[in-house]
N, C-alpha and C positions, 0 to 999 in steps of 0.2 A: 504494500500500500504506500509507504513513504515513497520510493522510485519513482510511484504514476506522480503521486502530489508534488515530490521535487520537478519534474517536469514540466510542470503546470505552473512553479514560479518565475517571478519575471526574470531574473538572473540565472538561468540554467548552468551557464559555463561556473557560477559559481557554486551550485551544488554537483558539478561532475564526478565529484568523487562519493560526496554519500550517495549519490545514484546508483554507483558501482558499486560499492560495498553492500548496500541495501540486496542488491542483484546478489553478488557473492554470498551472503549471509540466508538471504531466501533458498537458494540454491542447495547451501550444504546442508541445511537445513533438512530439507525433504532428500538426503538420501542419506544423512543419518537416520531420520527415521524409517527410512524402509531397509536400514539396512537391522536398526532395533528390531523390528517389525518383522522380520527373517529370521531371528537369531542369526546375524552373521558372529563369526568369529571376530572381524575386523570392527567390528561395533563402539569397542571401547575407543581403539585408535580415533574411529573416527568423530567422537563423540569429543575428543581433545580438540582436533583441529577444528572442528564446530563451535568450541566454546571459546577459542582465541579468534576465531574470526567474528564471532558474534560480539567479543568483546571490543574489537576493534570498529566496529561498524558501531558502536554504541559509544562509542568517543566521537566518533566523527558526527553524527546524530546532534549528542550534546553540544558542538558546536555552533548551529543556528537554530535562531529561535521559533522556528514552524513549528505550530502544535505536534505535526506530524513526525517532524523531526524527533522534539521529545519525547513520542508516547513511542516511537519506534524503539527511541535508546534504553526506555524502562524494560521493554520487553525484549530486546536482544539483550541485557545485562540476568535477565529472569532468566533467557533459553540458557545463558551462558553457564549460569548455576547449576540447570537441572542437567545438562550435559557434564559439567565436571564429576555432579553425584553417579552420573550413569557412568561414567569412564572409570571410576574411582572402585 
């Protein structure tokens, strides 16, 4: 959801980057979970790099102040948690 809404402000070039991370972060997202969702083996691996990219994406989030922005950073710092607990 941030991604569409960043696209939609009037400064795009300056949200180019939480666009991509938003992108990144949605991403790994859904194949950690289908890889939870499988019992993969590689689940916990991927459930680390899920949680440093989600953490990351939730820095760059915090940095402007579109509601979208922040409600995005709350809940990728949330997936971040629940991904550590999984990997852990």
């Amino acid at each position: 959801m941030c991604s569409s809404a960043c696209l939609k402000e009037d400064d795009v070039k300056m949200m180019a980057r939480c666009i991509e991370l938003d992108m990144d972060c949605a991403q790994i997202c859904r194949l950690a979970a289908a890889y939870m969702a499988r019992g993969s083996e590689n689940a916990a691996e991927l459930c680390r790099v899920c949680a440093q990219i989600c953490r990351t994406c939730a820095e760059e989030c915090k940095n402007h102040s579109a509601d979208h922005c922040q409600h995005c950073a709350e809940t990728c710092l949330a997936c971040a948690e629940q991904c550590e607990k999984m990997a852990a």
